[in-house]
PDBQT receptor file of N, H, CA, C and O in Angstrom, charges set to zero:
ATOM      1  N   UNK A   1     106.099  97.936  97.638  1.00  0.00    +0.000 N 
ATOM      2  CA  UNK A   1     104.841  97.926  96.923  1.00  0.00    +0.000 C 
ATOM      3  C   UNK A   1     105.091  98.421  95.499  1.00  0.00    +0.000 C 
ATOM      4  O   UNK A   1     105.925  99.320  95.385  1.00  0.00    +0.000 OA
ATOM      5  N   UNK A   2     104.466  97.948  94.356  1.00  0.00    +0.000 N 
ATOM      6  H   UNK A   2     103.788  97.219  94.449  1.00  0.00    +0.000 HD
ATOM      7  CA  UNK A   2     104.404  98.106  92.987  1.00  0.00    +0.000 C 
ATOM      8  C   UNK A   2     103.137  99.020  92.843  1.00  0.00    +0.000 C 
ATOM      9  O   UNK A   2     102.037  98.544  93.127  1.00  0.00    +0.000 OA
ATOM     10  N   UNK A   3     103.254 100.312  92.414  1.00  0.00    +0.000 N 
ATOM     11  H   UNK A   3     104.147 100.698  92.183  1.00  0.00    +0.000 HD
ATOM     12  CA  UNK A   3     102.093 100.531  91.641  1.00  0.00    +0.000 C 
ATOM     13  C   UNK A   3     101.763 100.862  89.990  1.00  0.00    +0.000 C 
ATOM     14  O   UNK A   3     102.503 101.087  89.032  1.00  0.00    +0.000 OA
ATOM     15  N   UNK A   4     100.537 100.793  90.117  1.00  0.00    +0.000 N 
ATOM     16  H   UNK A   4      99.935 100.610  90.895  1.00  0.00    +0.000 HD
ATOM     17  CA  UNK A   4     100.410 100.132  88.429  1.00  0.00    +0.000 C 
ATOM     18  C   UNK A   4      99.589 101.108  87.850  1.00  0.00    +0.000 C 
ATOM     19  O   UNK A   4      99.053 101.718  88.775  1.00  0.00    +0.000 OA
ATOM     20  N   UNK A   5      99.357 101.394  87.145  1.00  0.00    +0.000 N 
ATOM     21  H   UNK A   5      99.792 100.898  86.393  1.00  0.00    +0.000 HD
ATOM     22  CA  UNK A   5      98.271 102.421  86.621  1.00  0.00    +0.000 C 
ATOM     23  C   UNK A   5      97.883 101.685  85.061  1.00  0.00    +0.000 C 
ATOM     24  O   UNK A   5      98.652 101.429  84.135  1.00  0.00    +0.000 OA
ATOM     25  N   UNK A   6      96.732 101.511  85.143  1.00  0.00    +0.000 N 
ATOM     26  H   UNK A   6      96.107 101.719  85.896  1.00  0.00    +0.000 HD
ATOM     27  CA  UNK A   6      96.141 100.728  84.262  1.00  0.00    +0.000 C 
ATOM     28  C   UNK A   6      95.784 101.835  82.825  1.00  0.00    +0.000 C 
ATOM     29  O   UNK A   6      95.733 103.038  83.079  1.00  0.00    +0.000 OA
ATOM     30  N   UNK A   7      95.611 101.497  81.742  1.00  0.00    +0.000 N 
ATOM     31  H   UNK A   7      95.653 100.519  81.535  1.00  0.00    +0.000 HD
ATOM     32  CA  UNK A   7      94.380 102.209  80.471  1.00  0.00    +0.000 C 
ATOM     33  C   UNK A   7      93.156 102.262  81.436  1.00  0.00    +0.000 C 
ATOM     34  O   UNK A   7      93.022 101.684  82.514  1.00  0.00    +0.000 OA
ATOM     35  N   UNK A   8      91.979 103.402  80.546  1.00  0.00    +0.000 N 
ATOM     36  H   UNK A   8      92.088 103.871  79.670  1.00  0.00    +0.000 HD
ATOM     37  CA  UNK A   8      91.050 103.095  81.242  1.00  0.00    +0.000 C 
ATOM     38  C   UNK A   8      90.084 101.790  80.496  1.00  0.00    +0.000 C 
ATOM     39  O   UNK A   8      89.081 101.290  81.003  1.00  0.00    +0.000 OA
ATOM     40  N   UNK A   9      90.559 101.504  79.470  1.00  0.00    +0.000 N 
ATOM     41  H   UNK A   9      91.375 101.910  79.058  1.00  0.00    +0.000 HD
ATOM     42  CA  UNK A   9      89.856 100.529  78.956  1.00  0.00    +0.000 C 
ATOM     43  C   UNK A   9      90.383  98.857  80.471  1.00  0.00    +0.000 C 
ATOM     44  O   UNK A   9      89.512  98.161  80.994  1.00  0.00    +0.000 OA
ATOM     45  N   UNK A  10      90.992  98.795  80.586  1.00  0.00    +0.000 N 
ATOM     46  H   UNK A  10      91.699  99.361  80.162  1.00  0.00    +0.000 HD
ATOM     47  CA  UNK A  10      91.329  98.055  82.205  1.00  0.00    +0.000 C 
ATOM     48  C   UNK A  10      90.366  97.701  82.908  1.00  0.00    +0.000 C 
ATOM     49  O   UNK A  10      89.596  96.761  83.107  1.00  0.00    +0.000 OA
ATOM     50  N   UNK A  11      90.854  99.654  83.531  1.00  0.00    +0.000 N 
ATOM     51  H   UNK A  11      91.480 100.417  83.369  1.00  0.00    +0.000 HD
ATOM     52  CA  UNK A  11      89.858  99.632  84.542  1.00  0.00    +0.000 C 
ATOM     53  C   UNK A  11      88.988  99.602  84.715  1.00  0.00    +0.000 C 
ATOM     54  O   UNK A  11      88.575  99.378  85.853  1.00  0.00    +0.000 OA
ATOM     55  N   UNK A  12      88.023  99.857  83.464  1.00  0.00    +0.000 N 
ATOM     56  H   UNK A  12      88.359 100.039  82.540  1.00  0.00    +0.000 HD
ATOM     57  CA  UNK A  12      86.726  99.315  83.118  1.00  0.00    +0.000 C 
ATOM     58  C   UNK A  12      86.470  98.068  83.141  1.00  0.00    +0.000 C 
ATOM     59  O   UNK A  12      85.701  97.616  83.991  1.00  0.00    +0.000 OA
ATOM     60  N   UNK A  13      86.991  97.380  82.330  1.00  0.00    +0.000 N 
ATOM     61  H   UNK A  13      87.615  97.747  81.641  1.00  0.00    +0.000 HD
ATOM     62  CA  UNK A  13      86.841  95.614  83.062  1.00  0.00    +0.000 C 
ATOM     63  C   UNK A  13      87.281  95.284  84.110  1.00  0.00    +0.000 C 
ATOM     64  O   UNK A  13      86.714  94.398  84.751  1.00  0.00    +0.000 OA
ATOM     65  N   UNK A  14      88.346  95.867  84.549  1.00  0.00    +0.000 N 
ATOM     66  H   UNK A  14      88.807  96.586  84.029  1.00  0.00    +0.000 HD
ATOM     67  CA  UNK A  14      88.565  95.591  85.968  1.00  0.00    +0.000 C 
ATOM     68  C   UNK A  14      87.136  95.858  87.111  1.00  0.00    +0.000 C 
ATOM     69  O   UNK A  14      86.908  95.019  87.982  1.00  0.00    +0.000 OA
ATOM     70  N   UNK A  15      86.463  96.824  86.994  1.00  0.00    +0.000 N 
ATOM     71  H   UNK A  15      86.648  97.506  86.287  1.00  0.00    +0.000 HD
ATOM     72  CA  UNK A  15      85.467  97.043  87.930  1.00  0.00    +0.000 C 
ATOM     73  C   UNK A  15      84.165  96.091  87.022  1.00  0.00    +0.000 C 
ATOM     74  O   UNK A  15      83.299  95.543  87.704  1.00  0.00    +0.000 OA
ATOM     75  N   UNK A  16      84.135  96.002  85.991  1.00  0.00    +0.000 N 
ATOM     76  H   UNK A  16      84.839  96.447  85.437  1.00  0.00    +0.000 HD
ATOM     77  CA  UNK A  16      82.878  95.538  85.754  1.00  0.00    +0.000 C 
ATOM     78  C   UNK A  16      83.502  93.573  86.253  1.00  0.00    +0.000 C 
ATOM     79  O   UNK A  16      82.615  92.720  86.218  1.00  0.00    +0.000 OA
ATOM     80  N   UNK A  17      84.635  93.212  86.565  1.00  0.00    +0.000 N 
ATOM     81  H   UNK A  17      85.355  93.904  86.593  1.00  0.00    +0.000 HD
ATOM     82  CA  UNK A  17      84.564  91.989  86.918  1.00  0.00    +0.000 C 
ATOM     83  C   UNK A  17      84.484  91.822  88.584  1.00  0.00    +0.000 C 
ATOM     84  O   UNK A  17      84.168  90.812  89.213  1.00  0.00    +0.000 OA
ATOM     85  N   UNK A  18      84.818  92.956  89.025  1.00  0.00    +0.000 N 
ATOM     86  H   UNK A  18      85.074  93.777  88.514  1.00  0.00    +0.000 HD
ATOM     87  CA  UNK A  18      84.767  93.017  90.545  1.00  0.00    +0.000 C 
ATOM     88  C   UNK A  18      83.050  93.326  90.786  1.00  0.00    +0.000 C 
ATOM     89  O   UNK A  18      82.204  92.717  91.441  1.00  0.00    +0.000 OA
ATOM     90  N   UNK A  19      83.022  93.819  90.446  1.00  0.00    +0.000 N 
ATOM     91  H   UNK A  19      83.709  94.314  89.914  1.00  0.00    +0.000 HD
ATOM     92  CA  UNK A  19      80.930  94.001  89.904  1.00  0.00    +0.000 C 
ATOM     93  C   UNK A  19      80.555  92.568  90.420  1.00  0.00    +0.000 C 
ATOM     94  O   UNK A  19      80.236  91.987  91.458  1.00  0.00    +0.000 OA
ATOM     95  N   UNK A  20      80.802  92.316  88.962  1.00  0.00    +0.000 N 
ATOM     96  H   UNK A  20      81.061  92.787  88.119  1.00  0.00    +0.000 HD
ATOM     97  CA  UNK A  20      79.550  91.152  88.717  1.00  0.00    +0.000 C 
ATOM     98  C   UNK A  20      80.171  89.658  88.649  1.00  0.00    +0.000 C 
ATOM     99  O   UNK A  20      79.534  88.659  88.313  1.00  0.00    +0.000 OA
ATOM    100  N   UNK A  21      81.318  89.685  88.972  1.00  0.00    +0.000 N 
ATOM    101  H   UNK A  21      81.835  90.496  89.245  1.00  0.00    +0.000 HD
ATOM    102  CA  UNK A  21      81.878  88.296  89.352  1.00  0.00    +0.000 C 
ATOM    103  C   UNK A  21      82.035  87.763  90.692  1.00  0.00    +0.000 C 
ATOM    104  O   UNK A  21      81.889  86.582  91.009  1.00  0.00    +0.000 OA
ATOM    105  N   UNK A  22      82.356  88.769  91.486  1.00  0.00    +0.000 N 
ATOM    106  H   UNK A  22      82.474  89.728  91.229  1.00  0.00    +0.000 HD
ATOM    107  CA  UNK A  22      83.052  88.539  93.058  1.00  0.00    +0.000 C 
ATOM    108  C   UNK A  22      81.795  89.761  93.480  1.00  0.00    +0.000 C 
ATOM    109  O   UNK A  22      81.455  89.586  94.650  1.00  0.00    +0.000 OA
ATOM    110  N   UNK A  23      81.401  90.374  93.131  1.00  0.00    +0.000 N 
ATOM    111  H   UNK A  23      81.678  90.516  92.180  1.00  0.00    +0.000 HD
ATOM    112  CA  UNK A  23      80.249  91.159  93.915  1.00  0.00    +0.000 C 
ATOM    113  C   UNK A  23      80.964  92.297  95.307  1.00  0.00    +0.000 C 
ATOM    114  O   UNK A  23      80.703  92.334  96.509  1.00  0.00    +0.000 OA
ATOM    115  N   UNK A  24      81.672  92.895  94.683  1.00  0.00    +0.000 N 
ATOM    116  H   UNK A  24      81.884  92.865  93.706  1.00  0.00    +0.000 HD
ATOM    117  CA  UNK A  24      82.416  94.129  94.941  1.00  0.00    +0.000 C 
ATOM    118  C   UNK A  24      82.049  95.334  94.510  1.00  0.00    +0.000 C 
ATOM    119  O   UNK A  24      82.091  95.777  93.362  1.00  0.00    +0.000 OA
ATOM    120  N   UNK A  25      81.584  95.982  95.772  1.00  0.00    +0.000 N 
ATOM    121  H   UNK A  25      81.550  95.623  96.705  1.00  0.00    +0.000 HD
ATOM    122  CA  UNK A  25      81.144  97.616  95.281  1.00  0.00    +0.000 C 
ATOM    123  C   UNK A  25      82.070  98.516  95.716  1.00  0.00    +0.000 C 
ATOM    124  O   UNK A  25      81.587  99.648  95.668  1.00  0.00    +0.000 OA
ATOM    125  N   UNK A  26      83.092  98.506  96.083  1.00  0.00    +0.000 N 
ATOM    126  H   UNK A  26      83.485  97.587  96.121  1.00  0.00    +0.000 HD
ATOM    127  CA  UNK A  26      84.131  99.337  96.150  1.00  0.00    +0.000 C 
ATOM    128  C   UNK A  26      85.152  99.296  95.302  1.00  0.00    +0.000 C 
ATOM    129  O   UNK A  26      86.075  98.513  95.527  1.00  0.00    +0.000 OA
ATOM    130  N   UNK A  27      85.171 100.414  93.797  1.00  0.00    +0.000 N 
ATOM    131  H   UNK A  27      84.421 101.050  93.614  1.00  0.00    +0.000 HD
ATOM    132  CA  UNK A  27      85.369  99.602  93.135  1.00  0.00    +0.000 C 
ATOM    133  C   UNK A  27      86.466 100.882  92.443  1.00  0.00    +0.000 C 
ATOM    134  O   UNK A  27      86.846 101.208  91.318  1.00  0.00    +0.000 OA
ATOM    135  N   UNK A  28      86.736 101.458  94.216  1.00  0.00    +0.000 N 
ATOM    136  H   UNK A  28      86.427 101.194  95.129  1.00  0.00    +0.000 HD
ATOM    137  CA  UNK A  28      87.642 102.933  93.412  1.00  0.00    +0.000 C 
ATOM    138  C   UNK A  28      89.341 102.379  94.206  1.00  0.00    +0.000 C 
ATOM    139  O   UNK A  28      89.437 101.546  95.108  1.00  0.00    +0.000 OA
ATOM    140  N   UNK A  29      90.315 103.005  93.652  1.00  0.00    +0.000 N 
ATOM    141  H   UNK A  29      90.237 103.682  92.920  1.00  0.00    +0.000 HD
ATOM    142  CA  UNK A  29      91.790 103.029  93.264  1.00  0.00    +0.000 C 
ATOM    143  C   UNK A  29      91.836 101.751  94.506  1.00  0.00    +0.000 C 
ATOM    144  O   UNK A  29      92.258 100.616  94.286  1.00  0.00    +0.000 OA
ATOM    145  N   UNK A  30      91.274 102.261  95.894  1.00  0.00    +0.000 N 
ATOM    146  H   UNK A  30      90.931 103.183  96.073  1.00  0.00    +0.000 HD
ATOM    147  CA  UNK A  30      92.048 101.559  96.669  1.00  0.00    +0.000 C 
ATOM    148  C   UNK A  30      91.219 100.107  97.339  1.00  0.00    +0.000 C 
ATOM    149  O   UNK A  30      91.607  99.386  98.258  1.00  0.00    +0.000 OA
ATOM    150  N   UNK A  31      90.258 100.024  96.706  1.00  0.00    +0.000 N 
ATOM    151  H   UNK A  31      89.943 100.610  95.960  1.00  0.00    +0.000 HD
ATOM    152  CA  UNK A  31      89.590  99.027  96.482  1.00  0.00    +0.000 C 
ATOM    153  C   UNK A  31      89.827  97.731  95.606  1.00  0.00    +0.000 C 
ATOM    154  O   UNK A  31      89.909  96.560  95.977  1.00  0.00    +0.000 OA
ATOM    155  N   UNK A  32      89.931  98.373  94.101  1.00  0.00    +0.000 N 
ATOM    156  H   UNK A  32      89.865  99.324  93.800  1.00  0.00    +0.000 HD
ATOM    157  CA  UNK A  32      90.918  97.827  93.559  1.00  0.00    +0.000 C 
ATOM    158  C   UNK A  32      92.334  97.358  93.892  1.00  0.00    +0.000 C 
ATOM    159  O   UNK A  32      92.470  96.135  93.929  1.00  0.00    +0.000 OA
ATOM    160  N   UNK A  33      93.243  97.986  94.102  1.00  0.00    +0.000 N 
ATOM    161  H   UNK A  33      93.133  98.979  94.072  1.00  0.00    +0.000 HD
ATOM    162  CA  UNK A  33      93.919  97.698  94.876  1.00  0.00    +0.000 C 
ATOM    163  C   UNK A  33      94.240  96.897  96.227  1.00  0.00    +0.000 C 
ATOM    164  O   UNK A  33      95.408  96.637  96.517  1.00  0.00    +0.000 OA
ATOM    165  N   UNK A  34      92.941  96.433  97.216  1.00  0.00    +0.000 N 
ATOM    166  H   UNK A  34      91.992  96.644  96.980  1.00  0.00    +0.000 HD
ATOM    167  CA  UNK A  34      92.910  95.399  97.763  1.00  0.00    +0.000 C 
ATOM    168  C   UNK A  34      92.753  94.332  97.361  1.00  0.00    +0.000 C 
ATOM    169  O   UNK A  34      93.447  93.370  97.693  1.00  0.00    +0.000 OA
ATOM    170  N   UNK A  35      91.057  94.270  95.937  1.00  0.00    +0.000 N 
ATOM    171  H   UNK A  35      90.494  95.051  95.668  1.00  0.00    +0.000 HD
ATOM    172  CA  UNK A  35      91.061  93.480  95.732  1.00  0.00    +0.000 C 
ATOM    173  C   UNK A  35      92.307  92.246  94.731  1.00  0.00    +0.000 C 
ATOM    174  O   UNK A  35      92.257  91.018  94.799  1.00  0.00    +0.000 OA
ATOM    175  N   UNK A  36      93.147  92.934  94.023  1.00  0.00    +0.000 N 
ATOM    176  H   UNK A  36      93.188  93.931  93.967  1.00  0.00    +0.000 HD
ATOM    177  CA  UNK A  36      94.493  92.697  93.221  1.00  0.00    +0.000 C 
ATOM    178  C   UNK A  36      95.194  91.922  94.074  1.00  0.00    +0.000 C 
ATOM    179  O   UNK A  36      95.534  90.761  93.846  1.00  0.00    +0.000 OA
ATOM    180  N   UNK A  37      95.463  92.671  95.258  1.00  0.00    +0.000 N 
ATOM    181  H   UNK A  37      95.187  93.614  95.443  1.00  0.00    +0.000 HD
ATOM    182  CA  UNK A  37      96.296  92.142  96.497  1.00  0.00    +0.000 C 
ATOM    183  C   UNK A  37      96.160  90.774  96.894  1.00  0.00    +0.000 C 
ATOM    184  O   UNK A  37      97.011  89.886  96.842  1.00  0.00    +0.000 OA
ATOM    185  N   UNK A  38      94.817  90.713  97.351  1.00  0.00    +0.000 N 
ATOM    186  H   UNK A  38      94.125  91.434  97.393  1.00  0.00    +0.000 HD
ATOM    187  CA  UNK A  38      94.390  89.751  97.524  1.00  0.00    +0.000 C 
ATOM    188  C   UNK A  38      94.077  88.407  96.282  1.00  0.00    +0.000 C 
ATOM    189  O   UNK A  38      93.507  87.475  96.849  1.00  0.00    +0.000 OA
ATOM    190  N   UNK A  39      94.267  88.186  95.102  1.00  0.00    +0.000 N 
ATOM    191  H   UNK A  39      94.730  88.944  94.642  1.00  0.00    +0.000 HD
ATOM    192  CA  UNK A  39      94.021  87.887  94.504  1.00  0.00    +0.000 C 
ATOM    193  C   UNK A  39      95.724  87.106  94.080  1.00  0.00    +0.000 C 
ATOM    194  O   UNK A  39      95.979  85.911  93.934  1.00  0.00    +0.000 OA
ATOM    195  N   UNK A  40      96.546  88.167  93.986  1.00  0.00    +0.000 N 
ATOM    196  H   UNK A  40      96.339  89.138  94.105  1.00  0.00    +0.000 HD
ATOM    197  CA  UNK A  40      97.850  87.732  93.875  1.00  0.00    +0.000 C 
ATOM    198  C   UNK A  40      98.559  87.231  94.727  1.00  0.00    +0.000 C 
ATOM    199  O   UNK A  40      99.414  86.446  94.316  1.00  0.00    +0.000 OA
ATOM    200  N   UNK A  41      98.491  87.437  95.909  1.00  0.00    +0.000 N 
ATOM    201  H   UNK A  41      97.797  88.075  96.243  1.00  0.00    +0.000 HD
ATOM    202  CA  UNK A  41      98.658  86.902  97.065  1.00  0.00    +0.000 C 
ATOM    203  C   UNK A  41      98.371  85.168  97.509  1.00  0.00    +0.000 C 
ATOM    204  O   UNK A  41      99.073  84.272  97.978  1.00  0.00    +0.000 OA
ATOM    205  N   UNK A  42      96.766  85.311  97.014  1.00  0.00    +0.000 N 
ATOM    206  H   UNK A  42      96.195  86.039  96.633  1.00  0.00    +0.000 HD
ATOM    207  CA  UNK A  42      96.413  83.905  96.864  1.00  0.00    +0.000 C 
ATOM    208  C   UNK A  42      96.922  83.029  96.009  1.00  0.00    +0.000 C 
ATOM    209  O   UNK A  42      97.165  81.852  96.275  1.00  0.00    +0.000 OA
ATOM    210  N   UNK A  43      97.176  83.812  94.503  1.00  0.00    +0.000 N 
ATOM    211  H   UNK A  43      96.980  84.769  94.287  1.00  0.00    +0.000 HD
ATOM    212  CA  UNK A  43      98.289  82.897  93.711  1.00  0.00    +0.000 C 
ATOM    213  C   UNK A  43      99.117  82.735  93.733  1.00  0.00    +0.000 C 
ATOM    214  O   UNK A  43      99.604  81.943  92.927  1.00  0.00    +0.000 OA
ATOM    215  N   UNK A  44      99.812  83.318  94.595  1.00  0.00    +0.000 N 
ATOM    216  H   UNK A  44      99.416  83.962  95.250  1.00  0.00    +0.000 HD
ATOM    217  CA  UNK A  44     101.075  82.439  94.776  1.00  0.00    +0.000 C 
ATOM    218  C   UNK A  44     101.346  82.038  96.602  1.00  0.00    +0.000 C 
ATOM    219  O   UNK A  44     102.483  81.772  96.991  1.00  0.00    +0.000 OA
ATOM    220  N   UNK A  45     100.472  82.045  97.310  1.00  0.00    +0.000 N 
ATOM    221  H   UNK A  45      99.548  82.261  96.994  1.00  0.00    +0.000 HD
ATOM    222  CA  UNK A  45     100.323  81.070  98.172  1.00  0.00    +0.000 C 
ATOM    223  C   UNK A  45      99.960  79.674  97.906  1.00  0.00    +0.000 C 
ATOM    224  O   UNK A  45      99.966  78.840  98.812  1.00  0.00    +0.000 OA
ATOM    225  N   UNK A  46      99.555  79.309  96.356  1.00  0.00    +0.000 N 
ATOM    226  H   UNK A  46      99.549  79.987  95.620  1.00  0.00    +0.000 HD
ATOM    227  CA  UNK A  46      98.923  78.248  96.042  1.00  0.00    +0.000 C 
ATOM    228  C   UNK A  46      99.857  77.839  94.928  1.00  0.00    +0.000 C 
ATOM    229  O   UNK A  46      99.655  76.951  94.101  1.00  0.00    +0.000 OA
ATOM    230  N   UNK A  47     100.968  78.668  95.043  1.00  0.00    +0.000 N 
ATOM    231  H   UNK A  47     101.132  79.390  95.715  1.00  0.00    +0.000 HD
ATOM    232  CA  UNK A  47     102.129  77.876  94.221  1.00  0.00    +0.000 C 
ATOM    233  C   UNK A  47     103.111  77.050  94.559  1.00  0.00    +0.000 C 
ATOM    234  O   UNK A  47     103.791  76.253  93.913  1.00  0.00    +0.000 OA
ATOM    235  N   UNK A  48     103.060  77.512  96.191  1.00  0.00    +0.000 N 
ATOM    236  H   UNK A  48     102.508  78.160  96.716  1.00  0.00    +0.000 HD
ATOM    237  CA  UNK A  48     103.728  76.758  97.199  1.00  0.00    +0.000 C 
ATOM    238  C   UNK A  48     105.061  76.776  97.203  1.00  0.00    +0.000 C 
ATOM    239  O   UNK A  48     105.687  75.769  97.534  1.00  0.00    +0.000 OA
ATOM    240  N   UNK A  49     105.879  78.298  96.717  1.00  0.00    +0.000 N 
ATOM    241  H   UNK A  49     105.371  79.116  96.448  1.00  0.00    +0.000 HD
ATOM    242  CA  UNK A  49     107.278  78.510  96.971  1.00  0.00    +0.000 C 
ATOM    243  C   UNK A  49     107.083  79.044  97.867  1.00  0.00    +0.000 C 
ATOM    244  O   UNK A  49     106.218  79.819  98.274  1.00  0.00    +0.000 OA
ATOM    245  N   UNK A  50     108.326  78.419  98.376  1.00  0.00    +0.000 N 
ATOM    246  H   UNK A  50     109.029  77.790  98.045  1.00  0.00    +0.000 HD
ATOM    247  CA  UNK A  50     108.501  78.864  99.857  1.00  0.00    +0.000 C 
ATOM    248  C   UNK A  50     109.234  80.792  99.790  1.00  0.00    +0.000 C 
ATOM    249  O   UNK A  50     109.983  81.182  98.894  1.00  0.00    +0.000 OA
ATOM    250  N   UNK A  51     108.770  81.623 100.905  1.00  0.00    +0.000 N 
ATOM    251  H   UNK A  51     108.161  81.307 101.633  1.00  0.00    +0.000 HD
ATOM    252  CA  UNK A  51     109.457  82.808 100.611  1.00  0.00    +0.000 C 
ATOM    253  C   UNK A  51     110.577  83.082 101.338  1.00  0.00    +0.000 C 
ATOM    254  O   UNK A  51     110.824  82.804 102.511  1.00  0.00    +0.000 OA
ATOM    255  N   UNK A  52     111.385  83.791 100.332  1.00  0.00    +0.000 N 
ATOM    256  H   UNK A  52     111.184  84.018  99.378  1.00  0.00    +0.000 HD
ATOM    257  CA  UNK A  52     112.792  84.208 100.388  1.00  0.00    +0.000 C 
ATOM    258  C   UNK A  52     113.313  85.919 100.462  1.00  0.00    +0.000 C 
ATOM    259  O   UNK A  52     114.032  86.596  99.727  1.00  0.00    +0.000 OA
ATOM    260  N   UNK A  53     112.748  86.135 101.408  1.00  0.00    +0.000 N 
ATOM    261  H   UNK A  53     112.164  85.586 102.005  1.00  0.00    +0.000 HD
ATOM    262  CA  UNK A  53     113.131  87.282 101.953  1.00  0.00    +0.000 C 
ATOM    263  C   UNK A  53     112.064  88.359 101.471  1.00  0.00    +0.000 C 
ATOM    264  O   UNK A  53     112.287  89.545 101.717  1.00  0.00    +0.000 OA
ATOM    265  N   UNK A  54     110.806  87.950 100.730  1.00  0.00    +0.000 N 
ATOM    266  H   UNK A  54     110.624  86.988 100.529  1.00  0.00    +0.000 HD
ATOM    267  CA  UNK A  54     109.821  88.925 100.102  1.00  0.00    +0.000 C 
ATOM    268  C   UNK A  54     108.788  89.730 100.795  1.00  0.00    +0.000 C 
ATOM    269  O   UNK A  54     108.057  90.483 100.151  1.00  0.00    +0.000 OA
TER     270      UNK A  54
């Protein structure tokens, strides 16, 4: 696992897009952190390399 620690200027858009884009109210470290997960996860399941030991 990578962790990241954002500015708070970020994480401020980071929660105001989990807000009011995707409609996410959990919107503390590990919330964030799912939602990221999930988000990156999906992009590159939709890139369609196959995985190599990741």
């Amino acid at each position: 696992m990578i962790n990241i620690t954002f500015s708070p200027v970020v994480s401020e858009y980071l929660k105001t897009i989990m807000i009011k884009k995707y409609k996410i109210t959990d919107t503390s470290s590990s919330g964030a952190k799912k939602f990221l997960t999930e988000k990156i996860v999906k992009e590159f399941e939709e890139m369609k390399i196959p995985l190599k030991g990741y």
